[in-house]
Backbone as JSON, one array per atom type, in Angstrom:
{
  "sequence": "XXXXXXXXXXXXXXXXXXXXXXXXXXXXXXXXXXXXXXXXXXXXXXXXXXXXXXXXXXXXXXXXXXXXXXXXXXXXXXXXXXXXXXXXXXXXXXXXXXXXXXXXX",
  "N": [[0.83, -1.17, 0.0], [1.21, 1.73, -1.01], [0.31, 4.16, -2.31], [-1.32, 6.33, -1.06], [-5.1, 7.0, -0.27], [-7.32, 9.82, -0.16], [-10.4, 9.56, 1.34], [-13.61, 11.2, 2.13], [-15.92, 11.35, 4.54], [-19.64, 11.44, 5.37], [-21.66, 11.21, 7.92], [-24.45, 10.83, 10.14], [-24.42, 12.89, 13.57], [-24.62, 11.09, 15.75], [-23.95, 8.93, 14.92], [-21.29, 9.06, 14.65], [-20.17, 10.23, 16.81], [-20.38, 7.71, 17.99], [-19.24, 5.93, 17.11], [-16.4, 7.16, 17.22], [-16.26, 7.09, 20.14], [-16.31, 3.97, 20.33], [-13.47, 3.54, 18.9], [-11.94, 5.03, 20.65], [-11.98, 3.27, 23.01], [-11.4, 1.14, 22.32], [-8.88, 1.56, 21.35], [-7.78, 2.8, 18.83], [-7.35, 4.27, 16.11], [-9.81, 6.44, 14.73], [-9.56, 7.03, 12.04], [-8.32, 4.16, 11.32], [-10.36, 2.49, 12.09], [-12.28, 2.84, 10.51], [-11.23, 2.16, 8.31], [-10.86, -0.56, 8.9], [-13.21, -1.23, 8.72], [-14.66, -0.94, 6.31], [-12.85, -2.48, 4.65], [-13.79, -4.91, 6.06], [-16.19, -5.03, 5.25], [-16.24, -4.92, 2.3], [-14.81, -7.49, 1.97], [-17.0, -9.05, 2.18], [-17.87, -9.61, 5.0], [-15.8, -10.41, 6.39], [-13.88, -11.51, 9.61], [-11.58, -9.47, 10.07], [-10.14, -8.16, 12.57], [-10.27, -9.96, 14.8], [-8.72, -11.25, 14.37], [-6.25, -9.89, 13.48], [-5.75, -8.98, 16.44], [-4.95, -11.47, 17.37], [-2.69, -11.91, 16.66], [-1.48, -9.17, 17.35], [-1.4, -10.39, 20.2], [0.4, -12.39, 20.24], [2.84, -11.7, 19.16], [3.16, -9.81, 21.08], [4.04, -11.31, 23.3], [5.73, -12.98, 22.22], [7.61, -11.22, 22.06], [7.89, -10.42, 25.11], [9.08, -13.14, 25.86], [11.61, -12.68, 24.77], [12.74, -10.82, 25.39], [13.33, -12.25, 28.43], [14.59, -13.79, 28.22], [16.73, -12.41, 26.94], [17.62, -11.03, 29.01], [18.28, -13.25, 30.97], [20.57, -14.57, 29.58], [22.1, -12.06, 30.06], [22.63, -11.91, 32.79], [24.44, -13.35, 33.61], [25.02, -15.36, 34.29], [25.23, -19.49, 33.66], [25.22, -20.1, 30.54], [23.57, -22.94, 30.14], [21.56, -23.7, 29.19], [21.15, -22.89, 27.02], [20.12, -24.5, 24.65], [17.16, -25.1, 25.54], [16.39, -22.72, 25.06], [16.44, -22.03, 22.52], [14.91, -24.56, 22.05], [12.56, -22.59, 22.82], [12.07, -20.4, 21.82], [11.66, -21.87, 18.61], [9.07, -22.53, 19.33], [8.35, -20.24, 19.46], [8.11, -19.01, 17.34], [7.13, -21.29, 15.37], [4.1, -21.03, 16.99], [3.56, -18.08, 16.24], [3.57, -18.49, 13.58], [1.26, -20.56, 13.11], [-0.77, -18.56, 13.95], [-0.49, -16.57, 11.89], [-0.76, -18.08, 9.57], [-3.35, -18.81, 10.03], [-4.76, -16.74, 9.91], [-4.27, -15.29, 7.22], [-5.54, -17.39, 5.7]],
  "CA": [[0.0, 0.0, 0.0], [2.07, 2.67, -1.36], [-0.29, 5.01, -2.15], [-2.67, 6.53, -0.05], [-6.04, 7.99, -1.01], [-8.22, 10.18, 1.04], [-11.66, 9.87, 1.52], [-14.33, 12.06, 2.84], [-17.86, 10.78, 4.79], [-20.93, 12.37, 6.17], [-22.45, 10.75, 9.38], [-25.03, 11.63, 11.54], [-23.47, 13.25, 14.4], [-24.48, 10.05, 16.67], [-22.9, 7.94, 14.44], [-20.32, 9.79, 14.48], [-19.96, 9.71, 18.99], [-20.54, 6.59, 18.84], [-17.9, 5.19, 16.23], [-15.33, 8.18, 18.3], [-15.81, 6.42, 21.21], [-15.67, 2.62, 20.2], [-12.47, 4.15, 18.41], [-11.11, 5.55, 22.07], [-12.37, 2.11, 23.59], [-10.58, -0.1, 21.18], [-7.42, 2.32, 21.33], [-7.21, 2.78, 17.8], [-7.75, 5.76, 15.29], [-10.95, 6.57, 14.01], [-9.66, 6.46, 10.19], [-7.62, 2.83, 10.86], [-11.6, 1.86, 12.29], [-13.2, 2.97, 9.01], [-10.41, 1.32, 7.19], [-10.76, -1.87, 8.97], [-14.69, -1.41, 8.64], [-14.91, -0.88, 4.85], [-12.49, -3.37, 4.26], [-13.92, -6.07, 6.21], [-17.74, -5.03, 4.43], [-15.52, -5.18, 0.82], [-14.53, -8.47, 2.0], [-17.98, -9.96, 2.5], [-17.85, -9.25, 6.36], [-14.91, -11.71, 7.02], [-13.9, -10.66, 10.59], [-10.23, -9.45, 10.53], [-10.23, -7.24, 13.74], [-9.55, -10.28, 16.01], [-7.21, -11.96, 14.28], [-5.12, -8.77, 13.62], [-5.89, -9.01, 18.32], [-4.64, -12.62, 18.09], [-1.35, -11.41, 16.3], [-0.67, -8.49, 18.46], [-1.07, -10.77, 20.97], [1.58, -13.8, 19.99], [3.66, -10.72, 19.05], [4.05, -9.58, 22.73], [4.43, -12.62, 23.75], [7.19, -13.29, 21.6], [8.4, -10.08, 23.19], [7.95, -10.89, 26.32], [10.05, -14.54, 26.04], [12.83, -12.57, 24.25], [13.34, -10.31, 26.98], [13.13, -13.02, 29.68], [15.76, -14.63, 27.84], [18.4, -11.72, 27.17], [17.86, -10.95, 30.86], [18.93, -14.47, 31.73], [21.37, -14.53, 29.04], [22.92, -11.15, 30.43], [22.77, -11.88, 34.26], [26.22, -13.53, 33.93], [24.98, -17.27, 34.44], [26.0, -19.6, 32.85], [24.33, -20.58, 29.14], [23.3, -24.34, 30.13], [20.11, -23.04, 28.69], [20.78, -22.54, 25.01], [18.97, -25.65, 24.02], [16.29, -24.78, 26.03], [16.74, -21.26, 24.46], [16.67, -22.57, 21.24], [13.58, -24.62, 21.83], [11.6, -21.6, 22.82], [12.34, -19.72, 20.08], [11.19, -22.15, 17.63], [7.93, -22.92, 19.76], [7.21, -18.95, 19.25], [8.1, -19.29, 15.73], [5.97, -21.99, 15.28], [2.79, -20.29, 17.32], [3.27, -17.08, 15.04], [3.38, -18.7, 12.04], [0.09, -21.24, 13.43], [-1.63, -17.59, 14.1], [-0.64, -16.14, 10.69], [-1.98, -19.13, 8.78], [-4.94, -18.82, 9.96], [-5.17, -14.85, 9.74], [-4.56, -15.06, 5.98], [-6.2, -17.93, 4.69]],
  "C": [[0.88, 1.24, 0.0], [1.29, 4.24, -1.45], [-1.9, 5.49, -1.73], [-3.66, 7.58, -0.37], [-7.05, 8.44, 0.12], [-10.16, 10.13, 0.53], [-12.64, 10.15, 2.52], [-15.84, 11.78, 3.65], [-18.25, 11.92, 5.6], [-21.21, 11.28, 6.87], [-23.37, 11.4, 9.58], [-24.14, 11.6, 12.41], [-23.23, 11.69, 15.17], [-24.13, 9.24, 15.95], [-21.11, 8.35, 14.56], [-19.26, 9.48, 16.25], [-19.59, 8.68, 18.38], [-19.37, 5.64, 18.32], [-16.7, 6.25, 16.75], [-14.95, 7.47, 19.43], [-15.78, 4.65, 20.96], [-13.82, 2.88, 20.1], [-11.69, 4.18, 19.69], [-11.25, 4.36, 23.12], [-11.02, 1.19, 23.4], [-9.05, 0.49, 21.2], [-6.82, 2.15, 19.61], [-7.49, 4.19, 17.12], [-8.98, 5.74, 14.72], [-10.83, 6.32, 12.53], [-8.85, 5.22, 10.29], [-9.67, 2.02, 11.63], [-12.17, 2.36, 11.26], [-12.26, 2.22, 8.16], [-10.44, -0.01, 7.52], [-12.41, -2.31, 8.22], [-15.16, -1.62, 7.49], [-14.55, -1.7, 4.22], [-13.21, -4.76, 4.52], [-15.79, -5.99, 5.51], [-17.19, -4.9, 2.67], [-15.48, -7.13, 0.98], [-16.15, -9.48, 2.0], [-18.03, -10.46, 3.79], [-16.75, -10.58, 7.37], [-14.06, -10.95, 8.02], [-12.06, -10.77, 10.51], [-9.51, -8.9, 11.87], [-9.7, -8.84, 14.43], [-8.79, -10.87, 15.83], [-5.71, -11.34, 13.82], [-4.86, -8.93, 15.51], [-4.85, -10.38, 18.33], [-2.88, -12.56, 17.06], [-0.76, -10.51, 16.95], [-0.58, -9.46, 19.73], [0.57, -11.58, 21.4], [3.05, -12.86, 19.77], [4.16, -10.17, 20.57], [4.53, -10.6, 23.31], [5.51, -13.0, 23.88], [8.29, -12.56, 22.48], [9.12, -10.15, 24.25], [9.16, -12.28, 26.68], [11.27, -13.69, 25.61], [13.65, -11.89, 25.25], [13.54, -10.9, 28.04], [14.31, -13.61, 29.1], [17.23, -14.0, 27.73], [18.22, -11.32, 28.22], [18.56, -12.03, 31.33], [20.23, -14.34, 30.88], [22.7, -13.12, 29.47], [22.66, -10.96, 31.69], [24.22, -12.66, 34.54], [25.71, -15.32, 34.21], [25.27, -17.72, 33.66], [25.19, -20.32, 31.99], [24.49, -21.84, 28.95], [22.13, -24.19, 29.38], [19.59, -23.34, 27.46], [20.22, -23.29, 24.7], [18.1, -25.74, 24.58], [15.83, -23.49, 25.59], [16.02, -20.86, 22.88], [14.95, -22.75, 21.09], [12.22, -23.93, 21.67], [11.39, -21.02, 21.98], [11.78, -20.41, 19.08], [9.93, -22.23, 17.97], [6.93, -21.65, 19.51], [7.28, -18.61, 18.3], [7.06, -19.92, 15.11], [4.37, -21.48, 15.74], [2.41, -19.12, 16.14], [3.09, -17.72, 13.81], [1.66, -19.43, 12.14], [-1.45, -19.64, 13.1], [-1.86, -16.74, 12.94], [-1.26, -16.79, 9.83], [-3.49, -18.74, 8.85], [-5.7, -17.2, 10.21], [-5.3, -15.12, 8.01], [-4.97, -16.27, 5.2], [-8.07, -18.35, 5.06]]
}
């Protein structure tokens, strides 16, 4: 998506609230919630919203293990680990990829 095109809507106001505050709910932007919204009613209402949720999730996650790991890895102990290290790593390899599959097909 290289280039980006603007477009302009009318609401009623209370449509307007009320898709503002889902928006401020959801912690997202009001134009990436019309862009998910349009897209997923282009698509023939195939729900992408939670499996974009179940990717940020596996994504912190990931996070989360990598940091738990260069913490241990840089506390000065000693790296009996790595193949335990190792394993993790592929296990959150494997999950992401499980969670992408089934986001895009």
């Amino acid at each position: 998506m290289s280039d980006w095109k603007q477009i302009k809507v009318r609401m009623p106001e209370e449509y307007y609230l009320k898709a503002k505050l889902y928006a401020k709910n959801k912690r997202v932007f009001l134009s990436e919630l019309c862009r998910l919204s349009l897209y997923d009613y282009i698509h023939n209402g195939q729900q992408i919203g939670p499996q974009l949720n179940a990717i940020r999730r596996e994504l912190s996650a990931i996070g989360n293990n990598i940091n738990q790991i260069s913490k241990h890895l840089n506390s000065g102990q000693d790296a009996e680990l790595t193949d335990d290290i190792k394993d993790k790593l592929e296990d959150m390899r494997i999950d992401l990829k499980r969670v992408l599959k089934k986001t895009w097909h």
